[in-house]
C-alpha positions as CSV (number, residue, x, y, z in Angstrom):
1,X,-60.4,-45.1,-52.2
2,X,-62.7,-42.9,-49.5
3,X,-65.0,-44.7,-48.2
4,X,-67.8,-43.2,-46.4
5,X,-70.4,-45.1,-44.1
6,X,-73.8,-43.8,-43.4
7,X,-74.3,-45.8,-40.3
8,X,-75.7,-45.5,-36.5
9,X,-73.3,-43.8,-34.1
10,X,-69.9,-45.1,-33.7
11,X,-69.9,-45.5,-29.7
12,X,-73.6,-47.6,-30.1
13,X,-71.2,-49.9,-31.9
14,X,-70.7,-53.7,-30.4
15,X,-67.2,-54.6,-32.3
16,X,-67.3,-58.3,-31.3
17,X,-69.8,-58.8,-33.8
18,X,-70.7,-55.4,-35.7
19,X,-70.6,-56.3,-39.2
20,X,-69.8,-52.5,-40.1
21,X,-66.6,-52.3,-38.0
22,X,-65.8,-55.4,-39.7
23,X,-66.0,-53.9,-43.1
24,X,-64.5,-50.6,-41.8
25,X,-61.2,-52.9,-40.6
26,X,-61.0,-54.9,-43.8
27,X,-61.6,-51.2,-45.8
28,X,-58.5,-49.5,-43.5
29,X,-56.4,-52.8,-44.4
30,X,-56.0,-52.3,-47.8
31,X,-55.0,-48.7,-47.1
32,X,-58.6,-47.5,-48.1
33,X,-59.4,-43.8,-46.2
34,X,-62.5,-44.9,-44.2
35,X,-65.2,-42.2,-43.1
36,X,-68.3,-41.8,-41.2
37,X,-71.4,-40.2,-40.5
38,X,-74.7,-40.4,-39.7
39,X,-77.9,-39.6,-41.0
40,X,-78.8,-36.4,-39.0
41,X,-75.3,-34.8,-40.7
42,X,-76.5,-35.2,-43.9
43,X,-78.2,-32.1,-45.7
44,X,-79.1,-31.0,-49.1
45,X,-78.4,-26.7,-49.9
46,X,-77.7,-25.0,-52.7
47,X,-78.5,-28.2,-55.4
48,X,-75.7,-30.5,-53.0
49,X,-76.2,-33.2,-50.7
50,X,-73.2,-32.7,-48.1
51,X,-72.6,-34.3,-44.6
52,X,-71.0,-33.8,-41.5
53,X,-67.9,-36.1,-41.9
54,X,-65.5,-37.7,-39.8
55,X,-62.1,-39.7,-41.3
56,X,-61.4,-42.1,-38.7
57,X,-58.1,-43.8,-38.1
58,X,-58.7,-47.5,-36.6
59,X,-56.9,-49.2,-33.8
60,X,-58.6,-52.9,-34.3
61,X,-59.3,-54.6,-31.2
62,X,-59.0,-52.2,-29.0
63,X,-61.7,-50.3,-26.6
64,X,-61.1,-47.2,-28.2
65,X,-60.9,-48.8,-31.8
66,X,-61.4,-45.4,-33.3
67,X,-60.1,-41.7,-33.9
68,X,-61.1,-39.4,-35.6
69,X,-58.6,-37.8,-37.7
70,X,-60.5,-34.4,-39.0
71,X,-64.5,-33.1,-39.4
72,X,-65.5,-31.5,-42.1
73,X,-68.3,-30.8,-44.3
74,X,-68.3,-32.9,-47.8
75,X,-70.2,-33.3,-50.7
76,X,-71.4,-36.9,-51.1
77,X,-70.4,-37.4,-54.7
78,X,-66.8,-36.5,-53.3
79,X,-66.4,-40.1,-51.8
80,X,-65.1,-43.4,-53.6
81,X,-68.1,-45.1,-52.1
82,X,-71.2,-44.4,-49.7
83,X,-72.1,-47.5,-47.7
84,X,-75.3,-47.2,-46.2
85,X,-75.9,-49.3,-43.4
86,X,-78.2,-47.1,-41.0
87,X,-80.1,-49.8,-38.7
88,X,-83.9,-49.9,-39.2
89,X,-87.0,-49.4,-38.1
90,X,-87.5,-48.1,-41.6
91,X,-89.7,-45.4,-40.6
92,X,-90.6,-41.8,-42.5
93,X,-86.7,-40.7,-41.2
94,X,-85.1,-43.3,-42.6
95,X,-87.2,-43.0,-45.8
96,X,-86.1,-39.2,-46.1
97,X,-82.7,-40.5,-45.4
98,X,-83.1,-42.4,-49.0
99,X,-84.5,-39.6,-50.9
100,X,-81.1,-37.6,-50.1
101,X,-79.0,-40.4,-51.0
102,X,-80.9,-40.3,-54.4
103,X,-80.7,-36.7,-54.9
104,X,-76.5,-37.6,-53.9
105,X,-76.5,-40.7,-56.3
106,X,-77.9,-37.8,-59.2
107,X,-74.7,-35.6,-58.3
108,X,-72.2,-38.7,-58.6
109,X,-72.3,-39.8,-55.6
110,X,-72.0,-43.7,-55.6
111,X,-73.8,-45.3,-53.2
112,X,-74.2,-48.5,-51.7
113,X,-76.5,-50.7,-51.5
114,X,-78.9,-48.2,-54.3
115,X,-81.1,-46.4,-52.2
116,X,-83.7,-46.6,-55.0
117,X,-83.1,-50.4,-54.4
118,X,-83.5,-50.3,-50.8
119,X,-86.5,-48.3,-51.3
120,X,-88.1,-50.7,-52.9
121,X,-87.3,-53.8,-51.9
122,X,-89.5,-54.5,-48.5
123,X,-87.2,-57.1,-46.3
124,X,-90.9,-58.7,-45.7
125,X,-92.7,-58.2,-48.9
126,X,-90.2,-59.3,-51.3
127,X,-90.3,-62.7,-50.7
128,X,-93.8,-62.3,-52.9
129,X,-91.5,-62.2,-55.7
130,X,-90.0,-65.1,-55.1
131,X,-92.8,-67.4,-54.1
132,X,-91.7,-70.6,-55.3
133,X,-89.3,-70.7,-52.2
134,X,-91.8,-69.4,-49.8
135,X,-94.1,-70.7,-47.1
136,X,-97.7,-70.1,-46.6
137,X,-97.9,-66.1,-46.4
138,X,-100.6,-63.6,-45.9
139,X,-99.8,-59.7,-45.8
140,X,-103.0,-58.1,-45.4
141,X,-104.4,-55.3,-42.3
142,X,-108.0,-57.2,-42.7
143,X,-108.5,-58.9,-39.4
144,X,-111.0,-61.1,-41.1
145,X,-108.3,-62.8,-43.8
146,X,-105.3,-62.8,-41.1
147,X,-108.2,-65.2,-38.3
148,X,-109.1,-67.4,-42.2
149,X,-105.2,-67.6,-42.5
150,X,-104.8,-69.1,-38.8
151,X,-107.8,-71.1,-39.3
152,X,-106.4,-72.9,-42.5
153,X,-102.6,-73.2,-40.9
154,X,-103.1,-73.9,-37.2
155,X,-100.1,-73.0,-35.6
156,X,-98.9,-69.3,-37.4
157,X,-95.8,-66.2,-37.1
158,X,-97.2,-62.9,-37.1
159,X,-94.7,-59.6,-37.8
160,X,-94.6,-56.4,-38.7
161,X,-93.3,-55.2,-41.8
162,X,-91.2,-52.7,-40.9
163,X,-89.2,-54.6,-37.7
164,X,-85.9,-55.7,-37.0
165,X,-83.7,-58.5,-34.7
166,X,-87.0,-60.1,-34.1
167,X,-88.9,-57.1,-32.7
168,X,-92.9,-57.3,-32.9
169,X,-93.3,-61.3,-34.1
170,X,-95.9,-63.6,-32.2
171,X,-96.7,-67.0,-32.6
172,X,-100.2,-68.0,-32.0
173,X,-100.7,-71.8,-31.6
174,X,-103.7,-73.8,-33.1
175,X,-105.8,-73.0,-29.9
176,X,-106.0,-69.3,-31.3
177,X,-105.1,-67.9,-27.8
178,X,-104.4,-64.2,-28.0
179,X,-105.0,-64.3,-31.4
180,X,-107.5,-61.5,-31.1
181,X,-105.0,-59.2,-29.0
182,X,-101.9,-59.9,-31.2
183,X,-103.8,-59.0,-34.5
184,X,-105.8,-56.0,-33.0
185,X,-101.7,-54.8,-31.2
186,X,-100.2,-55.4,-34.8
187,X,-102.4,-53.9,-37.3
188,X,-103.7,-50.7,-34.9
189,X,-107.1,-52.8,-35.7
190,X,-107.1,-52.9,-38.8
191,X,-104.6,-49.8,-39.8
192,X,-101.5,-51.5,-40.6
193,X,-100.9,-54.1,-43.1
194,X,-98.2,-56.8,-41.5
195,X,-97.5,-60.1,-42.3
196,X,-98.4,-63.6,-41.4
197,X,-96.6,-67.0,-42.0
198,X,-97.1,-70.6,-41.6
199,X,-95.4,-71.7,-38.5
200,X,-92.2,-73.5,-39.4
201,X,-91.1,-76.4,-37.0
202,X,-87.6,-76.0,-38.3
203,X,-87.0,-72.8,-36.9
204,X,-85.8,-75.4,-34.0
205,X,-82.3,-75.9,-36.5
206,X,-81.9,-72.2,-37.0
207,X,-83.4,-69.3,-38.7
208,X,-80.5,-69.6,-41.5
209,X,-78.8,-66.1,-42.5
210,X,-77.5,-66.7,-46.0
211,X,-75.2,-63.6,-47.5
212,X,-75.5,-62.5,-51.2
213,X,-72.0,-60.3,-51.8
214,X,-72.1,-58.8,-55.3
215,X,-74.0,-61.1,-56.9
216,X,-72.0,-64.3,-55.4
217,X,-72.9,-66.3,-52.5
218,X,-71.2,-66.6,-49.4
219,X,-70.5,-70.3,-48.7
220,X,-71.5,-70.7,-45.5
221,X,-74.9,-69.5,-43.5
222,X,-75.1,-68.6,-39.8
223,X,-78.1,-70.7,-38.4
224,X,-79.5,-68.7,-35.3
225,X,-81.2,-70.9,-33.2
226,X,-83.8,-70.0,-30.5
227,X,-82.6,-70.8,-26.8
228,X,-84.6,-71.2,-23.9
229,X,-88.0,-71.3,-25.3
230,X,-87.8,-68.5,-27.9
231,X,-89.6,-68.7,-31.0
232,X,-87.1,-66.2,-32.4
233,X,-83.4,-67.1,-33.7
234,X,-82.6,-63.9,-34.1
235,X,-79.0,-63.1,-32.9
236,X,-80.6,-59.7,-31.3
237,X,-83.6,-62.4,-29.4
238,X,-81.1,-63.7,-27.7
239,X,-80.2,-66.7,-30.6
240,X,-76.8,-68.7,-30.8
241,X,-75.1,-68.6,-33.8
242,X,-74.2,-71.3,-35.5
243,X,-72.1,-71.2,-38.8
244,X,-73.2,-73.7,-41.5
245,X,-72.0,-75.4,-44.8
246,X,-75.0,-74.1,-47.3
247,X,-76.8,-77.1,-47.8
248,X,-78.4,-78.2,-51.7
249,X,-81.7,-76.2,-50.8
250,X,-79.7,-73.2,-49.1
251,X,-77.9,-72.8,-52.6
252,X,-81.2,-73.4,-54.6
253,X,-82.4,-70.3,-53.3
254,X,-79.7,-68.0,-53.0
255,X,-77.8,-68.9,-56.4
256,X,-81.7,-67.9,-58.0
257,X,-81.5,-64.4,-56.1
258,X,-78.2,-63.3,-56.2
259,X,-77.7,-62.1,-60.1
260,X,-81.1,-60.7,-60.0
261,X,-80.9,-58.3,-56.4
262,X,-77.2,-57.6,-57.4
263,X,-78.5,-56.4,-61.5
264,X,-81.6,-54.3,-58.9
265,X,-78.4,-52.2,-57.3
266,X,-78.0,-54.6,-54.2
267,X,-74.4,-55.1,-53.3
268,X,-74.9,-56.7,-50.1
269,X,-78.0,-59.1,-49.1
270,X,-79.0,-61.1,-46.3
271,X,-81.3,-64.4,-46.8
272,X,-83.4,-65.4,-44.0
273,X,-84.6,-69.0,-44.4
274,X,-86.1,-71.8,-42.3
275,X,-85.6,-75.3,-43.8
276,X,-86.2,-74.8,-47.2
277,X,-88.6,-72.2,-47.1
278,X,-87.6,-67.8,-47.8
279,X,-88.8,-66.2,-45.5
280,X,-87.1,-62.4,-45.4
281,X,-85.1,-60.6,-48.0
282,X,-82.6,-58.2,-45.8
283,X,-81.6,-54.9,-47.9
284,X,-80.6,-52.2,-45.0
285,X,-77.8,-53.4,-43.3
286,X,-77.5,-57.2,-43.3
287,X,-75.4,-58.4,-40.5
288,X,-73.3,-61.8,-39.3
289,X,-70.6,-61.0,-40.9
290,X,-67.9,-61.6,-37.8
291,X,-69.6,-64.8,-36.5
292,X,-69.3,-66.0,-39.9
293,X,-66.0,-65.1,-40.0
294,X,-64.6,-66.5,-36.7
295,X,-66.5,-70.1,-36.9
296,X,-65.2,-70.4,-40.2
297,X,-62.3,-68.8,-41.2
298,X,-63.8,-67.2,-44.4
299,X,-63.1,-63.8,-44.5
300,X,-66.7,-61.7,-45.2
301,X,-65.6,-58.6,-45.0
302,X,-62.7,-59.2,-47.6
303,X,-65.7,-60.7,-49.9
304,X,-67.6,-57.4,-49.2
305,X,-64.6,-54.7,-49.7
306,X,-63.2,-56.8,-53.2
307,X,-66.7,-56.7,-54.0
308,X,-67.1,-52.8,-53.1
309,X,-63.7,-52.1,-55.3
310,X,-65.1,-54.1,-58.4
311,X,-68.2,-52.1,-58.4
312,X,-66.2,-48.6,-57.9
313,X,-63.7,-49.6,-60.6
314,X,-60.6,-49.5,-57.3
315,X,-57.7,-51.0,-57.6
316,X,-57.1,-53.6,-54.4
């Protein structure tokens, strides 16, 4: 099978814990051709969408882990698979970069996760859909509604909607100080819609990163827990990582979600919750699959590629 992943570039990579070099290793096991490129190779002309694209060959574990075998312009649709996992911010570039993977998807290409999917499926906002599992939450830009929300909750998380590895979220305490600055610095006073969120106590235990894998959940969670006086867990804030049995809660929510994001076009999905509460639904390129891995001796990026081959129709 070729494989092709649309992903940032391949020297930003940390391979100790990328989750992409993980499935590119797994991929090359099996004797799968694995490929790479990034967004700024791809282009559509005359009806195709093509790329820039590089076959690696992959020396695991080493410094210089790759090679690249041969360049070469290729259509999309010629690959087994497209993986897309390009990093946010999901901004107008990475937006564009969705709208050629559709136009590619229309020519044959088969891409993973859908890009139509990814498209619409906010990691914020879709919790709304699922608000039986949720805390508290306001997403609004009105200044007036996001102070009412803090009045009513006290202690609350305020985020952007389009961040990542914790970027952008404040916590403002009961006392409201620098409530004013962090809502007037997040929503451009009043310009941008984000989100707000009851503050949960057991983000102390971990903000839990719970894997959906074609439709099935991974058995274990990584809870990232804040150090040092961090409100964020977030692997990328500077949180440890903490591999966890799911518990009766943990299972609750992601055996609910999993047929339906996987029947959406979402191969591969990443649950953020805080004690039994949702609080982010992760679509672009979920990570924690190595920590996972090495804590735990379950094999994610095996999951990921057997579940990769059942949607292409591969043999193993």
């Amino acid at each position: 099978m070729k494989i092709g992943f649309l992903a940032d570039p391949l020297d930003s990579f940390k391979t100790y814990k990328d989750s992409t070099y993980a499935m590119m290793v797994e991929a090359a096991s099996r004797g799968h051709a694995v490929y790479a490129f990034e967004q700024r190779d791809m282009a559509w002309q005359g009806g195709v969408v093509s790329a820039r694209i590089k076959r690696l060959s992959l020396q695991a574990g080493q410094a210089d882990w790759y090679t690249v075998q041969e360049e070469a312009e290729m259509p999309l649709h010629a690959l087994d698979a497209v993986v897309m996992r390009k990093d946010p911010p999901f901004d107008m570039e990475y937006l564009y970069g969705l709208h050629l993977l559709e136009l590619a998807k229309l020519q044959g290409a088969r891409v993973f996760n859908d890009p139509a999917a990814i498209r619409a499926h906010n990691e914020k906002i879709t919790i709304a859909q699922f608000a039986q599992f949720t805390a508290p939450t306001l997403i609004s830009a009105d200044m007036a509604r996001l102070r009412a929300f803090h009045a009513e909750h006290g202690e609350v998380i305020f985020k952007p909607l389009d961040g990542m590895g914790g970027a952008g979220i404040f916590r403002v305490g009961a006392d409201g100080m620098n409530l004013g600055a962090v809502l007037e610095t997040l929503t451009g006073l009043g310009a941008r819609t984000i989100m707000a969120q009851r503050y949960l106590p057991a983000i102390k235990d971990g903000d839990k990163r719970i894997l959906l894998i074609g439709g099935k959940v991974v058995p274990y969670a990584l809870a990232r827990i804040p150090q040092g006086g961090e409100v964020r867990g977030n692997l990328a804030a500077g949180g440890r990582g903490e591999a966890r049995e799911l518990s009766a809660r943990d299972r609750e929510i992601a055996e609910t979600l999993a047929p339906q994001l996987a029947a959406r076009g979402l191969l591969l999905v990443g649950l953020d919750v805080i004690g039994d509460s949702l609080t982010e639904v992760n679509v672009t390129s979920p990570t924690c699959f190595q920590e996972i891995t090495a804590q735990t001796g379950f094999s994610v990026a095996a999951m990921f590629i057997d579940a990769l081959q059942t949607a292409t129709g591969s043999a193993a």
